[in-house]
C-alpha positions in Angstrom: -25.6 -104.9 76.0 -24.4 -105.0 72.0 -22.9 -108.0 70.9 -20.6 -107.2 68.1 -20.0 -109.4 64.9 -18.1 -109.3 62.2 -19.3 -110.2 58.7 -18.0 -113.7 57.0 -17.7 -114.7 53.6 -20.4 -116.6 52.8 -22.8 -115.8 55.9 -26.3 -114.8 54.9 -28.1 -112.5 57.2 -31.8 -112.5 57.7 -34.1 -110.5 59.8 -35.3 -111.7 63.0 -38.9 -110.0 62.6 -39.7 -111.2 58.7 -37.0 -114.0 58.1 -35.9 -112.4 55.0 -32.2 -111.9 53.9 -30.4 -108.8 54.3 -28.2 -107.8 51.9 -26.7 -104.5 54.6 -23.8 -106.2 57.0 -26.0 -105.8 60.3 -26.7 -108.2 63.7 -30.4 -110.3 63.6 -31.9 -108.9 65.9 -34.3 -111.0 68.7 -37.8 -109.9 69.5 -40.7 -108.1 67.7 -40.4 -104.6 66.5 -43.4 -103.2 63.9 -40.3 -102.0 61.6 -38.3 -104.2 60.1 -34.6 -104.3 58.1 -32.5 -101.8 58.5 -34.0 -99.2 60.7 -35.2 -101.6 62.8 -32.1 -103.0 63.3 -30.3 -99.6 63.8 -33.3 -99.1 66.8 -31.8 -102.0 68.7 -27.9 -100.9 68.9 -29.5 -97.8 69.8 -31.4 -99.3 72.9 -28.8 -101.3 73.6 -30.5 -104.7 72.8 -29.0 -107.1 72.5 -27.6 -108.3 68.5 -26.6 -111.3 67.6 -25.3 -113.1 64.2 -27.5 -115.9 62.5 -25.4 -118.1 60.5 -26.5 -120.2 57.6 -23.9 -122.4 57.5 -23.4 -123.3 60.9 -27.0 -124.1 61.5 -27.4 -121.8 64.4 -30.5 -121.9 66.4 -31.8 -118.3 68.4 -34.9 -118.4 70.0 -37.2 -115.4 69.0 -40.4 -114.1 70.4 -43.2 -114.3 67.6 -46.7 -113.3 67.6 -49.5 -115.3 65.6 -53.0 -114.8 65.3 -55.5 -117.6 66.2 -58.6 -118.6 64.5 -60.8 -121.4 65.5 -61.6 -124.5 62.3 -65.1 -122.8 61.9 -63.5 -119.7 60.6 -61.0 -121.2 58.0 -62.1 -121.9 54.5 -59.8 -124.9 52.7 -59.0 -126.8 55.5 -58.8 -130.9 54.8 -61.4 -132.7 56.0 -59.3 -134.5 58.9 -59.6 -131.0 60.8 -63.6 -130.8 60.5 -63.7 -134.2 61.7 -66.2 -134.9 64.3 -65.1 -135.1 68.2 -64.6 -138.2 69.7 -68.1 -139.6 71.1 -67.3 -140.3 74.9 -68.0 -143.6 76.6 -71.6 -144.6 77.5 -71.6 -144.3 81.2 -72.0 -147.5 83.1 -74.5 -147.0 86.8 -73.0 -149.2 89.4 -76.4 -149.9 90.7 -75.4 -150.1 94.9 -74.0 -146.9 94.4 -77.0 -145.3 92.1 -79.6 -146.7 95.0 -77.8 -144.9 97.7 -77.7 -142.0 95.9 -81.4 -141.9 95.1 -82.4 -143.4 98.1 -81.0 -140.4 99.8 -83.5 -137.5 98.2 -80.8 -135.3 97.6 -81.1 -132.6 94.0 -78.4 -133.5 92.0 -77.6 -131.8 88.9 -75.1 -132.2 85.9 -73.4 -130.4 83.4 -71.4 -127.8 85.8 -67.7 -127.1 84.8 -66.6 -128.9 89.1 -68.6 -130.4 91.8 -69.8 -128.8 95.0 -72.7 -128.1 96.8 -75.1 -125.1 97.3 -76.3 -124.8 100.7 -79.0 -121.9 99.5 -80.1 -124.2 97.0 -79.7 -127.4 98.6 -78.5 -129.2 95.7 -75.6 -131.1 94.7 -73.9 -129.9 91.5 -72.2 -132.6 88.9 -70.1 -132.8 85.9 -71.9 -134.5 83.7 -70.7 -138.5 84.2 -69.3 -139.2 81.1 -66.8 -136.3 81.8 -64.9 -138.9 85.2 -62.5 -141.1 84.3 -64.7 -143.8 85.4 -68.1 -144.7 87.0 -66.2 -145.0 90.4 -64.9 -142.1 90.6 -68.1 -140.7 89.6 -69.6 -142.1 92.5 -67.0 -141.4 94.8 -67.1 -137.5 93.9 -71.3 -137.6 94.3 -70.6 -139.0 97.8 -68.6 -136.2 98.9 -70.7 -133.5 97.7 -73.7 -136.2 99.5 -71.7 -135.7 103.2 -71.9 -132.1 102.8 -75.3 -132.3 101.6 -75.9 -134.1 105.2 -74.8 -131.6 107.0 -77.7 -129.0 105.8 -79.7 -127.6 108.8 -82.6 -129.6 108.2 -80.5 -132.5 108.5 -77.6 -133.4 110.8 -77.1 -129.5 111.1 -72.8 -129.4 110.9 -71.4 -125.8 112.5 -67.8 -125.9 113.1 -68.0 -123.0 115.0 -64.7 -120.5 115.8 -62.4 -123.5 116.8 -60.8 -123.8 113.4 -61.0 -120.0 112.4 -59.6 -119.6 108.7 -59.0 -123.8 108.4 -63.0 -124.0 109.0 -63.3 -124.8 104.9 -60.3 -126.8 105.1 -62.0 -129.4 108.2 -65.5 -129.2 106.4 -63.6 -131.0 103.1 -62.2 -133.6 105.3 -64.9 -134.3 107.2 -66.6 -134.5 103.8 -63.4 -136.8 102.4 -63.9 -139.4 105.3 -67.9 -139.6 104.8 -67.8 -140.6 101.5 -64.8 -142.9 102.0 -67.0 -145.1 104.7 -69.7 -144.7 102.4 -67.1 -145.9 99.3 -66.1 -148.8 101.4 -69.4 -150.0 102.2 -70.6 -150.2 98.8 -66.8 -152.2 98.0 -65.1 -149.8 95.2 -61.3 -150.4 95.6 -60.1 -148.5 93.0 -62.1 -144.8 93.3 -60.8 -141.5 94.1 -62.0 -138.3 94.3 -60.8 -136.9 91.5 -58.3 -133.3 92.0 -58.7 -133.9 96.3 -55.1 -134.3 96.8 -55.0 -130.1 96.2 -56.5 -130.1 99.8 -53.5 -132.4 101.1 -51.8 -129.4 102.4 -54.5 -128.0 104.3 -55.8 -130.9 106.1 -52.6 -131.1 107.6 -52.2 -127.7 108.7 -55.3 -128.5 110.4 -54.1 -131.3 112.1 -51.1 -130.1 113.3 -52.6 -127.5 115.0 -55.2 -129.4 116.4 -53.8 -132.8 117.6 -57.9 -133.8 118.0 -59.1 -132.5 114.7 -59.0 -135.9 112.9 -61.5 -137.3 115.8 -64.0 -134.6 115.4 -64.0 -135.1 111.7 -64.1 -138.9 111.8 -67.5 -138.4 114.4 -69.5 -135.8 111.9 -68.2 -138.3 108.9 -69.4 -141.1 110.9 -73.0 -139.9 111.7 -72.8 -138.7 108.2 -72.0 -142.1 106.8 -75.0 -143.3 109.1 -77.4 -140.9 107.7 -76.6 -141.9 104.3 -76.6 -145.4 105.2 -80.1 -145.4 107.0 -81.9 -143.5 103.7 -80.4 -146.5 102.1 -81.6 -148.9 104.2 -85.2 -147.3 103.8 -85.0 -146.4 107.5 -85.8 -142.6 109.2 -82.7 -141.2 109.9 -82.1 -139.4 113.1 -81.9 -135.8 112.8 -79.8 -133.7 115.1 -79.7 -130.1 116.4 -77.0 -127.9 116.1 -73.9 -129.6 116.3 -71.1 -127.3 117.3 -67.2 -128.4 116.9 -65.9 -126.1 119.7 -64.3 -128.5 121.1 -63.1 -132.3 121.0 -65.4 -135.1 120.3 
């Protein structure tokens, strides 16, 4: 479609590619084209773009599509110095030592300085941003004691299968089981105010689970109960009881 327009005294016309005034009676065109003025201009009504009249005196505002080339501060000669300033040094991480002795007391290989957290059941280890990145020590800890209730469910350890019962929703259950173990764990230590930071994405799936399996929540709360006791009795200096196999084919 061609919006037509006729020319007013006293309008200035400027190209919609370069910004500069044209002095030929044509529409300003929206969008980037590689030619500009008049032939450019003469492209669009041939298209059938659509035209439209930029007026100087009436302040009228078009939006336009504009590319721009990015380059980062290091490539820029002339800048002032505000832009070569140096980051912001984040804040010195606090231990909360309860929470620190359970986690060491445990035996578990935890490692920082990965982009999320999870944990690699080939590699038996637990995999950490590094701590200054949480928004504080408590969620720190509450995050490391997820990833720990997974780590409890390694086969040399409490040995968690969930077996066919929850077929695709099988990764869905394993995160809630792993949800409800570190929350026992959280309230034994006494944090009030931690969360599990970027969980809530999982909202949706848990309950898919548990509408279509009305016993789903008292499987998970048994394997994050003898999850919570596991981590509990490493804490406690005691030898945790290990367990076979335990399958989740059907209610606990």
């Amino acid at each position: 479609m061609v919006i037509e327009t006729k020319v007013a005294e006293m309008t200035t016309w400027k190209c919609g590619v370069c910004g500069k005034p044209l002095t030929d009676p044509v529409s300003v065109h929206l969008g980037i084209d590689p030619v500009c003025h008049i032939r450019a201009h003469r492209r669009c009504a041939a298209t059938g773009l659509l035209r439209v009249r930029a007026s100087a005196l009436k302040g009228e505002f078009f939006p336009m599509c504009k590319a721009f080339w990015v380059f980062n501060v290091a490539q820029i000669d002339g800048l002032p110095e505000s832009f070569y300033a140096p980051a912001e040094k984040a804040a010195d991480f606090n231990p909360i030592d309860t929470a620190e002795a359970i986690l060491t007391a445990s035996g578990a290989k935890i490692a920082h300085g990965f982009d999320g957290a999870f944990y690699t059941p080939s590699r038996d280890q637990i995999c950490l941003p590094a701590r200054e990145r949480f928004t504080s020590p408590e969620n720190y800890y509450a995050t490391a004691l997820h990833e720990l209730t997974h780590w409890t469910g390694h086969e040399s350890r409490l040995a968690r299968e969930y077996g066919k019962r929850f077929g695709n929703d099988a990764y869905a259950f394993k995160e809630l089981v792993a949800e409800l173990g570190a929350a026992f764990v959280v309230g034994h230590v006494g944090f009030v105010n931690a969360t599990i930071e970027n969980h809530a994405a999982y909202l949706e799936s848990w309950l898919k689970v548990l509408k279509n399996d009305k016993t789903a929540i008292f499987t998970a709360v048994k394997h994050a109960g003898q999850a919570y006791e596991f981590t509990i009795a490493k804490h406690a200096g005691e030898q945790p009881q290990k367990r076979g196999r335990q399958r989740s084919g059907s209610a606990a």
